[in-house]
ChimeraX commands (.cxc) that place a marker at each C-alpha (Angstrom):
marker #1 position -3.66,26.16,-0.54 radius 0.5
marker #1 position -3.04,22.95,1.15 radius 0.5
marker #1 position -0.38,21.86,2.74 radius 0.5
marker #1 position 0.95,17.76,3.01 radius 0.5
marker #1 position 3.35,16.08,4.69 radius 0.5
marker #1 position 4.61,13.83,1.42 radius 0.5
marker #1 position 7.17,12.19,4.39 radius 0.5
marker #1 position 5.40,8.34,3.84 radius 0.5
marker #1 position 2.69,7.95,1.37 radius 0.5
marker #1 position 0.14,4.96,1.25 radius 0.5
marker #1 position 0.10,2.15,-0.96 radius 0.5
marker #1 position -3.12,0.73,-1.74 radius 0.5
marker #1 position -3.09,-3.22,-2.83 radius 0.5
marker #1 position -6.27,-5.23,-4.30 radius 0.5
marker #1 position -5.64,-8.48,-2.11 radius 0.5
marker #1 position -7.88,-11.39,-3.52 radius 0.5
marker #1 position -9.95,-13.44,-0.51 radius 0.5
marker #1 position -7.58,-16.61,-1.43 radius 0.5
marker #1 position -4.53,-14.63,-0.53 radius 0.5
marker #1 position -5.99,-12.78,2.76 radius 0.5
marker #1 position -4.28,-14.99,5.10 radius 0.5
marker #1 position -0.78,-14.52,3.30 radius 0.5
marker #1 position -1.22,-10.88,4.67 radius 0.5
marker #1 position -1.24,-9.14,7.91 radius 0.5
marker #1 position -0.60,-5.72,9.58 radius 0.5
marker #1 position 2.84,-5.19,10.66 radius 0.5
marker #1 position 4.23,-7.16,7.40 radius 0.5
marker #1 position 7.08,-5.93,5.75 radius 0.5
marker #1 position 6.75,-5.60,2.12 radius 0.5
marker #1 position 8.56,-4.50,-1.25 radius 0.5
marker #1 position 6.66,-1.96,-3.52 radius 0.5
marker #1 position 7.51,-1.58,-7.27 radius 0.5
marker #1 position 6.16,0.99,-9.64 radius 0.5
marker #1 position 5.86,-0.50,-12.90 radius 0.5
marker #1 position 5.61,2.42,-14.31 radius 0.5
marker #1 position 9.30,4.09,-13.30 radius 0.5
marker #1 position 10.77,0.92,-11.88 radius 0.5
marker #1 position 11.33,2.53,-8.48 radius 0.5
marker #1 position 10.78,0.60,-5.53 radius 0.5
marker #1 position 10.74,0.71,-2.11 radius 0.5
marker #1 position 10.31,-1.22,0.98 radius 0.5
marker #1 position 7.42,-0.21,3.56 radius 0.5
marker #1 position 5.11,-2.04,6.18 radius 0.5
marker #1 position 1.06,-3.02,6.10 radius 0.5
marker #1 position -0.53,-1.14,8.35 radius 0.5
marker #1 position -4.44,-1.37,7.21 radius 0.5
marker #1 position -5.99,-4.78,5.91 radius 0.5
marker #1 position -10.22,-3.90,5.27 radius 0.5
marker #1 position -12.65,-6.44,7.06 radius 0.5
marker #1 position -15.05,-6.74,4.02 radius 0.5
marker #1 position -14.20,-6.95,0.36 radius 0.5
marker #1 position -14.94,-4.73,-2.25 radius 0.5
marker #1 position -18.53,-5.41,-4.00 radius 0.5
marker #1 position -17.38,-5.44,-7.26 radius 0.5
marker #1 position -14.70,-7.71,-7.71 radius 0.5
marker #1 position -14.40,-9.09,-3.97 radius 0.5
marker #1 position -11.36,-8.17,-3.37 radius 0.5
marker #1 position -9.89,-6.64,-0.26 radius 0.5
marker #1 position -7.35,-3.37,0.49 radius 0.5
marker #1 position -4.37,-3.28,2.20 radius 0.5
marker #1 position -2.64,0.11,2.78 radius 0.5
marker #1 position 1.39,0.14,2.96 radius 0.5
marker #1 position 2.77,2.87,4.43 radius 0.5
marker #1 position 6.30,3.63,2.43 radius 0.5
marker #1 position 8.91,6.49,3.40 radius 0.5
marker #1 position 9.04,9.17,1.01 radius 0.5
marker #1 position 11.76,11.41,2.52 radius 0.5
marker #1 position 13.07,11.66,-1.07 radius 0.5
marker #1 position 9.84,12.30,-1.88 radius 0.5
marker #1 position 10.47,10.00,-5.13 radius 0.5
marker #1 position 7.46,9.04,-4.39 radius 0.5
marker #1 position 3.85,10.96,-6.25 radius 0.5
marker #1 position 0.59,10.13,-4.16 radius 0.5
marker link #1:1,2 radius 0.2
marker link #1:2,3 radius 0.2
marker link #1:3,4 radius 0.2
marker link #1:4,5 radius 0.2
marker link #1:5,6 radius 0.2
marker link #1:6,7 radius 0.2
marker link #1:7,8 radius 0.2
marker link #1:8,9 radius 0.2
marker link #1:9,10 radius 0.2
marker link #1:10,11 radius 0.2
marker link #1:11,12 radius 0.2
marker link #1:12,13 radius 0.2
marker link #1:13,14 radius 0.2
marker link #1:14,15 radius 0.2
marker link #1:15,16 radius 0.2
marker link #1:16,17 radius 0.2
marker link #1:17,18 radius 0.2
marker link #1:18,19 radius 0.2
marker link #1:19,20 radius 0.2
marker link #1:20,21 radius 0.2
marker link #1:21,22 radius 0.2
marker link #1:22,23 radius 0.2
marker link #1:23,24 radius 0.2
marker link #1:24,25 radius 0.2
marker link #1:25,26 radius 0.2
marker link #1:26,27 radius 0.2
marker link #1:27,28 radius 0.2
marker link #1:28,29 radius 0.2
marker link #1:29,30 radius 0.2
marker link #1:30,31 radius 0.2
marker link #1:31,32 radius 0.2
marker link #1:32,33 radius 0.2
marker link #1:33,34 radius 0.2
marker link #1:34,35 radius 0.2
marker link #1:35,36 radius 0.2
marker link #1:36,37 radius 0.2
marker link #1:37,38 radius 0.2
marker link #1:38,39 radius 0.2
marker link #1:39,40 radius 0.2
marker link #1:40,41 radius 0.2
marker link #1:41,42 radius 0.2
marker link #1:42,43 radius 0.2
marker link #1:43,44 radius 0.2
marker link #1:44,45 radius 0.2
marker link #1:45,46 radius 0.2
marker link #1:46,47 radius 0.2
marker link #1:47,48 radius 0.2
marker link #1:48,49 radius 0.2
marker link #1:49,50 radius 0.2
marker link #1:50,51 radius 0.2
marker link #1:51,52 radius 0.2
marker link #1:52,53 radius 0.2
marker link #1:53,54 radius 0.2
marker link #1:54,55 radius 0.2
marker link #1:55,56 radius 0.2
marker link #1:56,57 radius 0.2
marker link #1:57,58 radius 0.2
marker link #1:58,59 radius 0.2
marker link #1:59,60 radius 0.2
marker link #1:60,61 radius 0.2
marker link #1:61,62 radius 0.2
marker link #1:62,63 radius 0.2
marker link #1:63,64 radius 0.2
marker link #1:64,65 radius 0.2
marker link #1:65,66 radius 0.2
marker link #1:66,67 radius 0.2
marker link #1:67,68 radius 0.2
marker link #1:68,69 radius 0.2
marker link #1:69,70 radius 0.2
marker link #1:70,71 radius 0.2
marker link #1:71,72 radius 0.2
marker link #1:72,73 radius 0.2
view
């Protein structure tokens, strides 16, 4: 078995190259699902140096509390 602390979870964003200087670690953000309609409020803490090959974009991770554990990585 494995076990996880659920606690925070990641969210992972697609950021386009025009955008990249809107975003920065330590930026507070708001997260909705729009797939339940919950949201949340959490902080970047990961922007990637180099895009992504196949559409250029880049990730930035949000880390988001979970203590409800609302929400499903």
């Amino acid at each position: 078995f494995t076990v996880a602390d659920l606690s925070t979870v990641w969210v992972e964003l697609s950021i386009f190259p025009r955008d990249i200087a809107k975003v920065r670690v330590g930026q507070s953000v708001r997260i909705q699902s729009p797939d339940s309609g919950l949201s949340g409020e959490g902080k970047v803490v990961y922007v990637a140096p180099f895009g992504q090959s196949a559409n250029q974009t880049l990730t930035a991770r949000v880390l988001v509390d979970n203590a409800e554990r609302h929400w499903a990585p």
